[in-house]
C-alpha positions in Angstrom: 35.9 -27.3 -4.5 33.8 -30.0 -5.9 30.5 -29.6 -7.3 27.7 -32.1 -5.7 26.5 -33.3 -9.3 29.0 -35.0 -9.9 29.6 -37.2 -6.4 27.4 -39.7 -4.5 26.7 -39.6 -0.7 26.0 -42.1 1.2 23.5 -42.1 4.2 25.2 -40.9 7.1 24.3 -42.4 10.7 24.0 -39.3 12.4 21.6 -38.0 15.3 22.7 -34.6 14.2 21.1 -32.5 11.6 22.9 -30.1 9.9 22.3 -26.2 10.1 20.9 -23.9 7.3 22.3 -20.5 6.6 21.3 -17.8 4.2 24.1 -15.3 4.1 23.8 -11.7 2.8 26.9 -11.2 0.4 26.0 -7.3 0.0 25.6 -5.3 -3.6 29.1 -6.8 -5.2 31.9 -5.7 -3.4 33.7 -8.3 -1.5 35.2 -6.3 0.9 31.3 -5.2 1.5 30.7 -9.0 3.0 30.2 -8.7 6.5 32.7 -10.3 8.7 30.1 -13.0 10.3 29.0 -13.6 7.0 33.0 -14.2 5.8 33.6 -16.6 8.8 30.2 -18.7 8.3 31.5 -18.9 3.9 34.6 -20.3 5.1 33.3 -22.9 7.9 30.9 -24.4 5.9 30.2 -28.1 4.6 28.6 -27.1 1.8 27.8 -23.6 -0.5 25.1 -23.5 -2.3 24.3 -20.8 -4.9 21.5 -20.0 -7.7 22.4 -19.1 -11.1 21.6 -19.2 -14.7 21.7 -21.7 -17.1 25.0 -20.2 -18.3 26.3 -21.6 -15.1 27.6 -18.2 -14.1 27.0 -17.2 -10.5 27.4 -14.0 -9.2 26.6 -14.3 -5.8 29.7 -17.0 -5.9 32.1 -14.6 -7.6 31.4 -12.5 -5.0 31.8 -15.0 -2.2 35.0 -16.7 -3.6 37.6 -14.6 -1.2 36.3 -17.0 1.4 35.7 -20.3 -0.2 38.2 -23.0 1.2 39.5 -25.9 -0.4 37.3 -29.1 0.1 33.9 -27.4 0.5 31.3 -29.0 -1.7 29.2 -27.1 -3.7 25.6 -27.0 -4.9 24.9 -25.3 -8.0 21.1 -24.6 -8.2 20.5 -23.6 -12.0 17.1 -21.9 -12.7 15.3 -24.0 -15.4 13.3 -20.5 -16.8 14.6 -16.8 -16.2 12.7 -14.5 -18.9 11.9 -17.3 -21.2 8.7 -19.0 -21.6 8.1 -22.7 -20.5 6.2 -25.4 -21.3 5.7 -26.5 -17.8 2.0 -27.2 -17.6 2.4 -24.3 -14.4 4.0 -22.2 -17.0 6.4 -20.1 -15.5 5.2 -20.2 -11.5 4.9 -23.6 -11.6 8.5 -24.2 -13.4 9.5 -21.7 -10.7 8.0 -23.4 -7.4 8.8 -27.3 -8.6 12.6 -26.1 -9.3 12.4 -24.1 -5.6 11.3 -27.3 -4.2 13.5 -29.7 -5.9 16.5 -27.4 -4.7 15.8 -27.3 -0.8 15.0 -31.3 -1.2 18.5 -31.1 -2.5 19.9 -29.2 0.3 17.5 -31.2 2.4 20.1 -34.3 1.5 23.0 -32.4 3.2 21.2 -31.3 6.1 20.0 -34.8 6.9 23.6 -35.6 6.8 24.7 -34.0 9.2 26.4 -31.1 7.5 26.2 -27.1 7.4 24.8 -25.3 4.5 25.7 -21.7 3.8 23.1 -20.5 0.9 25.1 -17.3 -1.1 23.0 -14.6 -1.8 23.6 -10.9 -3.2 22.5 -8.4 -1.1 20.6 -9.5 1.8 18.2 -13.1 1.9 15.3 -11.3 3.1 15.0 -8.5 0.7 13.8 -9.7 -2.6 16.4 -12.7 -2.2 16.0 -16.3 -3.9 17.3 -17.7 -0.2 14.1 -17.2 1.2 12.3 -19.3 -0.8 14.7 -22.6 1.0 14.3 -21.2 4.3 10.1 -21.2 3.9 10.4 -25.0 2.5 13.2 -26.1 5.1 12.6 -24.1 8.7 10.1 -26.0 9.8 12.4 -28.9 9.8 15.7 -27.7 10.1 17.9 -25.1 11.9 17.6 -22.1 9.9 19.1 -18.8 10.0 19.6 -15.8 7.9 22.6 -13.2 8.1 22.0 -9.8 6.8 23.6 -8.2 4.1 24.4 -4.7 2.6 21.4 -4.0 0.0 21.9 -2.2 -3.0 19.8 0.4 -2.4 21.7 1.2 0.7 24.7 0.6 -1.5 23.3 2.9 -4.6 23.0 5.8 -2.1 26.7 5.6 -0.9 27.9 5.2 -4.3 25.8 8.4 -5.1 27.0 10.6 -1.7 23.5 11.1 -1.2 20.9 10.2 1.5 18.0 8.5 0.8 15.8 9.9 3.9 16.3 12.2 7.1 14.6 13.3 9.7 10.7 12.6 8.7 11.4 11.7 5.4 9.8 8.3 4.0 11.4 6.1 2.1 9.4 3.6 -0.4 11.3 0.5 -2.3 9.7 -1.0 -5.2 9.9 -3.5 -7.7 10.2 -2.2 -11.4 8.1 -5.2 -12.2 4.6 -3.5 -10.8 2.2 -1.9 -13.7 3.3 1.6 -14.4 -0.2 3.6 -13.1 0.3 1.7 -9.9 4.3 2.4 -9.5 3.2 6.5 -10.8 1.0 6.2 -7.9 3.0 4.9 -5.3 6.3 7.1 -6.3 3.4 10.3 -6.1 2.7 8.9 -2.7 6.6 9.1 -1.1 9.7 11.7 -0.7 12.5 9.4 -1.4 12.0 6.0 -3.2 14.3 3.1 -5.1 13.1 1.2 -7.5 14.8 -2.1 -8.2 14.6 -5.0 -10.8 14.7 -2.9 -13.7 16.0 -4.2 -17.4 13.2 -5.0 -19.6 11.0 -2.7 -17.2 13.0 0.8 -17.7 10.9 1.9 -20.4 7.4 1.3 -17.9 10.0 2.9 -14.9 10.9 5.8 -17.0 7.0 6.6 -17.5 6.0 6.1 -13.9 8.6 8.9 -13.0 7.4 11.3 -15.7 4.2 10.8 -14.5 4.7 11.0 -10.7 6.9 14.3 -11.5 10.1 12.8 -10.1 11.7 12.0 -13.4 14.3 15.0 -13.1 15.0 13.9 -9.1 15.6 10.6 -10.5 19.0 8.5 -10.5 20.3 5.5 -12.2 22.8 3.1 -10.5 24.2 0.4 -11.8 26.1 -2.6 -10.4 27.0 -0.3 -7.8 30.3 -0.8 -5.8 31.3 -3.3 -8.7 34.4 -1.5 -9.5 34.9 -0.8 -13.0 31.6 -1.8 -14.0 30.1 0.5 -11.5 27.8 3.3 -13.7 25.7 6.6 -12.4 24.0 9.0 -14.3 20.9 10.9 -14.6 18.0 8.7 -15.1 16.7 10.9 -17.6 19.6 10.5 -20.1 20.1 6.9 -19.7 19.5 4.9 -23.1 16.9 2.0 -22.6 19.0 -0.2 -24.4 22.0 -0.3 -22.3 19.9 -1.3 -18.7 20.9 -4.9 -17.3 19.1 -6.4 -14.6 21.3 -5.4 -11.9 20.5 -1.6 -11.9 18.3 0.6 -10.2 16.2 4.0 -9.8 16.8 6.2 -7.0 14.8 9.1 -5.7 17.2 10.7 -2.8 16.2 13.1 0.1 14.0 15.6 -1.2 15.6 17.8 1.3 19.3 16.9 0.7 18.5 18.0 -2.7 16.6 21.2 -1.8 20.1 21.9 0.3 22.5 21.2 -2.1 20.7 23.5 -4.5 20.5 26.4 -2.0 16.8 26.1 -2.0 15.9 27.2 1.7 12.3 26.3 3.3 9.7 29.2 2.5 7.5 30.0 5.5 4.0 29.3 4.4 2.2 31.6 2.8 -0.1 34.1 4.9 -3.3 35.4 3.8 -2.1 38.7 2.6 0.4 37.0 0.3 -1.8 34.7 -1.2 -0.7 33.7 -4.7 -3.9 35.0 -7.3 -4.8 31.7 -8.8 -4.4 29.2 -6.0 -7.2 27.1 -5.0 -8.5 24.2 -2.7 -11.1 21.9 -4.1 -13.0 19.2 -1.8 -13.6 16.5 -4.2 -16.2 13.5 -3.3 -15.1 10.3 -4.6 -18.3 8.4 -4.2 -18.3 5.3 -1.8 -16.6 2.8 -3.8 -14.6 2.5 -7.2 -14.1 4.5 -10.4 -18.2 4.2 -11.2 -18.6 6.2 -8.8 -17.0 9.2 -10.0 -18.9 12.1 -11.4 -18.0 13.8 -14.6 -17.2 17.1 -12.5 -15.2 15.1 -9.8 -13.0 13.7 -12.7 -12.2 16.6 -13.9 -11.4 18.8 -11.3 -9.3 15.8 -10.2 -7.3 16.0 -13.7 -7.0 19.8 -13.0 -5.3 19.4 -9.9 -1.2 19.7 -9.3 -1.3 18.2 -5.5 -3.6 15.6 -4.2 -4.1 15.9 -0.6 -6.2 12.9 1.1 -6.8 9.7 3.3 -3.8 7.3 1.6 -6.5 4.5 0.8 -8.8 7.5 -0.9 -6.0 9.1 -3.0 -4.9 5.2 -4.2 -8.5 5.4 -5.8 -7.4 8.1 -7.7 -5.3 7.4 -11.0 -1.3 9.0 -11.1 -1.9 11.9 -13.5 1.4 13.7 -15.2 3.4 15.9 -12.8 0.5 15.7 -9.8 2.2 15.5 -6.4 0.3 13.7 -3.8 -0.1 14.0 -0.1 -1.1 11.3 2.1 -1.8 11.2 5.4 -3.4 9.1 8.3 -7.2 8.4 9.1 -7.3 11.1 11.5 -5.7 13.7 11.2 -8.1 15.9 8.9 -7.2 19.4 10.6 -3.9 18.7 9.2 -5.0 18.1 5.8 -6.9 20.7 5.7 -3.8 23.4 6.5 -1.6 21.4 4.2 -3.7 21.9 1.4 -5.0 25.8 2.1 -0.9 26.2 2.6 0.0 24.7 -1.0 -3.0 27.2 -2.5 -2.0 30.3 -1.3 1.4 30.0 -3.2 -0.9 29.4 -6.3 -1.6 26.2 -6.6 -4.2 24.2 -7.5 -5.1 21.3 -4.7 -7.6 19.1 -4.6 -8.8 17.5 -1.2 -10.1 14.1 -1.8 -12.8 12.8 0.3 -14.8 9.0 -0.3 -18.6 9.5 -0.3 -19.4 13.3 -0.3 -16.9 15.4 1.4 -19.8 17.8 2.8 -21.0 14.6 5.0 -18.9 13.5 7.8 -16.1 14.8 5.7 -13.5 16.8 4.5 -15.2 19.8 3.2 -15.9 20.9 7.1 -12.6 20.2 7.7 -10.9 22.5 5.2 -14.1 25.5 6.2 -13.5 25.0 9.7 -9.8 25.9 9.0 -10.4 28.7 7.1 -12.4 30.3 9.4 -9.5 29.9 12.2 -6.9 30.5 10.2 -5.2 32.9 8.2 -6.7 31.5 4.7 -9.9 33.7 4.0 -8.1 35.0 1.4 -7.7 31.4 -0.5 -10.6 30.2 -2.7 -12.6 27.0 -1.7 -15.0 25.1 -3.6 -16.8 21.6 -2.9 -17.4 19.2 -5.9 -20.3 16.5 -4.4 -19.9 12.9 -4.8 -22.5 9.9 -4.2 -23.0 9.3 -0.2 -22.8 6.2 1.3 -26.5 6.3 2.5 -27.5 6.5 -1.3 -24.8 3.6 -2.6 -26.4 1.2 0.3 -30.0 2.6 -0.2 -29.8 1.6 -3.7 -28.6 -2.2 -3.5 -31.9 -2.8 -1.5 -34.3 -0.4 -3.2 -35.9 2.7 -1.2 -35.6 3.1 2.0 -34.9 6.6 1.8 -37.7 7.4 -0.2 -39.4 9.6 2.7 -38.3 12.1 5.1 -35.1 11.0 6.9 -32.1 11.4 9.2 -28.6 10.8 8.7 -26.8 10.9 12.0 -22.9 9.4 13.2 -22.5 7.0 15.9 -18.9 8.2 16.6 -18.3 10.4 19.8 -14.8 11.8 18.7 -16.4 15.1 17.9 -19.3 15.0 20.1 -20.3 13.1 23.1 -22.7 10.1 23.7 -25.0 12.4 25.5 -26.2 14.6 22.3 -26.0 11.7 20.5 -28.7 10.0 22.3 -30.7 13.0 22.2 -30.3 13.0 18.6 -31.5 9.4 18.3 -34.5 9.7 20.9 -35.7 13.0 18.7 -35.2 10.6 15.2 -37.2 7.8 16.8 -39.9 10.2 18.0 -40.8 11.8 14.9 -40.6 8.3 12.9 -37.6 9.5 10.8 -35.7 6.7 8.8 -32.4 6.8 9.8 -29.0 6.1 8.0 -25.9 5.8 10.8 -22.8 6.2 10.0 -19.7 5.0 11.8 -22.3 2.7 13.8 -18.7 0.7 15.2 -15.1 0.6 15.6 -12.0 -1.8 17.0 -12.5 0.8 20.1 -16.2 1.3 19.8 -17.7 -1.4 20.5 -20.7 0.1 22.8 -22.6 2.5 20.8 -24.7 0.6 18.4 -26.4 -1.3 21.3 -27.6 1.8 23.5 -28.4 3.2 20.2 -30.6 0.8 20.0 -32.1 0.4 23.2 -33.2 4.0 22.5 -34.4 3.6 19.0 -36.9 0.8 20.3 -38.9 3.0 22.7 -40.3 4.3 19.5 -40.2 1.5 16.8 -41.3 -1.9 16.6 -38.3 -4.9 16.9 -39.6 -6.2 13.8 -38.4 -2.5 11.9 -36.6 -3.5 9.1 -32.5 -2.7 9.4 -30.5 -2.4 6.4 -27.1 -3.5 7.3 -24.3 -2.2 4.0 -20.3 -3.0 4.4 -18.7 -1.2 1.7 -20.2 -1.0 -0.7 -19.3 -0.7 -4.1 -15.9 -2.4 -3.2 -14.2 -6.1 -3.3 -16.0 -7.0 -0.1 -19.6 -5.6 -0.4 -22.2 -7.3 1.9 -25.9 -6.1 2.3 -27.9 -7.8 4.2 -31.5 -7.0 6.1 -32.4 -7.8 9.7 -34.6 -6.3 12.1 -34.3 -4.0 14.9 -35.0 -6.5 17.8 -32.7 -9.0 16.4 -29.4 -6.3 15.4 -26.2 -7.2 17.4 -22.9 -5.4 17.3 -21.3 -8.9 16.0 -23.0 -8.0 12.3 -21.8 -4.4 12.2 -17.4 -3.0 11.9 -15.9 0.5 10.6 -16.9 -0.4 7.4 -20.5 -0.6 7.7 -23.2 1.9 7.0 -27.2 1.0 8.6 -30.4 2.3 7.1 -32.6 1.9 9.8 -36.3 2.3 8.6 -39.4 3.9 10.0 -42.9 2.8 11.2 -43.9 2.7 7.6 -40.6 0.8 5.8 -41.7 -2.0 4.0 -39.2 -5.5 3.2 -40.7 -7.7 0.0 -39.3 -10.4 -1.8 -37.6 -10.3 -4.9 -38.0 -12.6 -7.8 -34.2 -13.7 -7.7 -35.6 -14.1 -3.3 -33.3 -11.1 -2.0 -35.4 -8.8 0.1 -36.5 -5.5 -1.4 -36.6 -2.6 1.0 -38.8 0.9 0.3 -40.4 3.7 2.2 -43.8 5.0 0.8 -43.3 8.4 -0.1 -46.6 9.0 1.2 -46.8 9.1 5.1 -50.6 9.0 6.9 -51.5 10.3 10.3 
């Protein structure tokens, strides 16, 4: 084999460009390397593999079996693993000049005319340095990437355990994310793997204990590397001892249940209610943590299961040993039973709703459930939160400050036709009105009849505050009038405060508009 460094090229005349591969070697094993990926090793021009400054490379140990004689070879050395630099970048700048200097160098191959087969552990496209070539040289180049064995697919073999079945879901991440949002996220699964871990063990090891899964946790290392293979309870494993090529797994939550005998338990009926057991409907407010009321925050902490809307439980901080329960945007019936379930064997669950769950929101939900189900012997109580008609009412002023009507534009509950009546009665008696769900990707309709009705009664120049969330990364609030409102301004995310006969819009010093009702109203 002879190493590119050291030998000179000249130009070729060729018409032909040469093809780029990245070729999944699998988790360490070379009898794991796919055939495809054994015949593509052995045909190449040219292998090129990452590595260290040590000049060891694994992914070329691995790939060795099928190396021929008279293959050149590219060694692309990383100038920074852990250390620190003094590349003006610092270390993502070091990192995307060395990326780019290596395809240029593959580049040189290509353009000659010759095949490149990029080794890589595992497979290119899961967390694998190939990728980083084949974004810098597809456009230009034949590019192609064969699939490999992973190691999380190779850490649950090694274990004789599956990671999912049937409905199970399975989340991978990288030991490398903040250890409140890894709690979080391990809360949020069944089964999960965890990779990259090393220096981040100690930050791994606190995200399980805090997510609860630390005792359904396993540690795998260099698995299906024969003697250096190593399993053992993640628990017991000394932080000192964890190389970079190791991982967490969380396997099949059922699997387990079945290997330990433990058979499902019918859910509880009302007459077997648990004493103790509880749901509470917690409001989040509209937005972030300033939102959150004393009382909210603590019945939150209270809680053992967290039962919500996945974007509104991810508002919610991992606490020690809480399970969590997400679920899709519409599917609140569901929630609701899955929660009053999990209280009536005794535990303590907290439904988690943005705003206030008693508008538009979960609190009706759960209540609607109890009355058709077999749950009036489970306790419920509602916690309040800040609506989203007071967080947009509040970045322009008053406009609430008189009587007024909060109403929802959506006609999945209800239909149009009580809607309009709703509107036509609000505009009659000069109510303000604050609309939720004014829009959708499938409603797209509503928010101009709405206000073809609305301006029988009020004037086009009646002031319209228009609020996208609030509170959040993307808050807008803007103020336009009745006549001149168009379904282009308004989404999902948008809340409007439309005023009344007596509404008033002034100027600000800093020149935003300030919008109020008199709290006095005359004949």
């Amino acid at each position: 084999m002879k190493n590119t460094d050291d030998v000179f090229f000249p130009a070729e005349e060729s018409l032909n460009t040469g093809k780029l591969w990245g070729v999944g070697l699998g988790p360490g094993d070379p009898e794991l390397v796919t055939v495809k990926a054994a015949r593509l090793i052995g045909a190449a021009d040219v292998i090129a593999f990452h590595s260290a400054r040590h000049g060891r490379s694994i992914a070329r140990s691995v790939a060795e079996p099928y190396l021929r004689e008279g293959q050149l070879e590219v060694a692309m050395v990383y100038p920074v693993t852990t250390e620190t630099t003094d590349h003006p970048g610092g270390y993502e700048g070091a990192i995307a000049d060395f990326y780019t200097q290596s395809a240029e160098r593959l580049a040189e191959h290509l353009d000659a005319g010759r095949d490149v087969v990029v080794l890589c552990e595992g497979d290119p496209f899961f967390y694998g340095s190939y990728m980083y070539m084949h974004e810098r040289l597809s456009d230009r180049y034949e590019a192609e990437a064969v699939p490999g064995v992973t190691s999380v697919s190779a850490a649950s073999a090694v274990l004789g355990r599956p990671l999912v079945q049937r409905d199970e879901v399975l989340t991978i991440l990288p030991g490398t994310l903040p250890a409140p949002e890894l709690a979080r996220r391990l809360a949020d699964t069944e089964s999960a793997a965890v990779i990259k871990l090393g220096r981040t063990f100690g930050s791994v090891r606190d995200a399980l204990v805090d997510a609860g899964k630390l005792d359904d946790a396993w540690y795998v290392e260099r698995a299906t590397w024969a003697d250096q293979q190593r399993i053992e309870s993640f628990a017991k494993v000394d932080p000192a001892t964890v190389p970079y090529f190791s991982l967490a797994v969380v396997p099949s939550p059922a699997y387990a249940a079945r290997s330990a005998g433990i058979s499902a338990v019918e859910p509880a009926k009302t007459e077997d209610a648990v004493p103790g057991g509880e749901v509470v409907v917690i409001g989040l407010g509209p937005a972030g943590p300033q939102w959150l009321t004393p009382e909210a925050e603590l019945e939150l902490g209270q809680a053992e299961h967290l039962v919500g809307y996945g974007p509104y439980l991810a508002r919610v901080p991992q606490r020690a040993g809480q399970q969590r329960h997400a679920s899709g945007n519409r599917v609140e019936a569901e929630r609701a039973v899955e929660a009053l379930e999990m209280a009536a064997t005794g535990a303590r669950v907290a439904v988690v709703s943005s705003g206030d769950p008693g508008v538009f929101a979960m609190a009706s939900a759960v209540l609607e459930q109890v009355e058709n189900g077999p749950w009036s012997g489970v306790s419920v109580r509602v916690v309040p939160g800040v609506t989203a008609a007071q967080a947009a009412a509040s970045r322009v002023g008053a406009p609430l400050g008189h009587d007024y009507c909060v109403l929802s534009l959506s006609d999945r509950l209800k239909p149009w036709s009580v809607i309009e009546r709703r509107l036509d009665a609000a505009g009659a008696a000069d109510l303000v009105l604050a609309i939720y769900n004014p829009a959708s990707r499938t409603r797209t309709t509503q928010l101009a009849m709405a206000q073809e009705v609305l301006l029988r009664h009020r004037s086009p120049e009646t002031p319209v505050v228009i609020a996208r969330d609030v509170g959040g990364e993307e808050e807008s609030v803007r103020v336009e009038t009745l006549g001149a409102l168009h379904e282009s301004f308004v989404d999902m995310r948008c809340l409007l405060i439309i005023g009344s006969s007596q509404t008033r819009v002034v100027t600000r010093p800093d020149g935003s508009p300030m919008v109020w009702t008199p709290r006095r109203y005359e004949e």
